[in-house]
N, C-alpha and C positions, 0 to 999 in steps of 0.2 A: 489553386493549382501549384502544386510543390515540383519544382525543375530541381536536378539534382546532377551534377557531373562528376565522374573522377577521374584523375589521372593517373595511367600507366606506369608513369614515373612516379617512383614510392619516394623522393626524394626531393620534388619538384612542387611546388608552390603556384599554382593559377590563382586566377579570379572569373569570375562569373556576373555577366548583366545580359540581361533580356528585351527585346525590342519585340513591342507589339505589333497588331497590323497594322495601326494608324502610326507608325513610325515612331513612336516614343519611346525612350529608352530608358532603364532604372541603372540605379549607380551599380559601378562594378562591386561584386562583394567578395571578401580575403577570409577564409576561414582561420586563418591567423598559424596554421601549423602547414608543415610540409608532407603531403602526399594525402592528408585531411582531404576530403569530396567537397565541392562547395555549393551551397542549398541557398534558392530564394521560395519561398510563397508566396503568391500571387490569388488576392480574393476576388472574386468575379472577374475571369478573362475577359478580357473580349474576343467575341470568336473569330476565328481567323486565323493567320498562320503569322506563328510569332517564332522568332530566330533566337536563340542561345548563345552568346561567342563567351567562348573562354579564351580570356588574357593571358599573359604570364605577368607574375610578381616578384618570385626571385626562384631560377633555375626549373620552371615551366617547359622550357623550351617548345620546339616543334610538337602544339598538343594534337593525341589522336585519344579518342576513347569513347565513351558512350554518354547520352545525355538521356533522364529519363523524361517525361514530363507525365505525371498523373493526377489523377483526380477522384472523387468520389463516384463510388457503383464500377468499382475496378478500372475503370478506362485509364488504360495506359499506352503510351504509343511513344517508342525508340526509336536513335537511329546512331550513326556515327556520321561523326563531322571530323574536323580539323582546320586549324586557323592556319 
């Protein structure tokens, strides 16, 4: 399952980590450039609703945008958030 975020801010820097529904969390991830999307894969989900938060790293600020999360056989399901 490839989760994928960008931000608004073309000049702004987040990070990206994902919490399952058993509450577990994977390390935040830095695509290493500014206003870069930031992407993790995740192989066998487990099903259930799992949360997305984007950080900030350097000049992130107040994030709003879109998160995707997809999968194989098209399923795709968006939304927006904000931290």
């Amino acid at each position: 399952m490839p989760v994928t975020a960008g931000s608004s801010h073309p000049a702004g820097d987040c990070t990206l980590s994902l919490t399952d529904p058993n509450g577990k969390k994977t390390p935040p991830v830095d695509s290493g450039g500014a206003g870069a999307a930031e992407s993790i894969t995740t192989k066998q989900p487990t099903p259930g609703e799992w949360t997305a938060t984007v950080g900030d790293f350097a000049g992130c600020g107040s994030w709003s945008g879109r998160v995707l999360f997809t999968g194989a056989g098209g399923f795709v399901t968006s939304g927006a958030a904000d931290t």
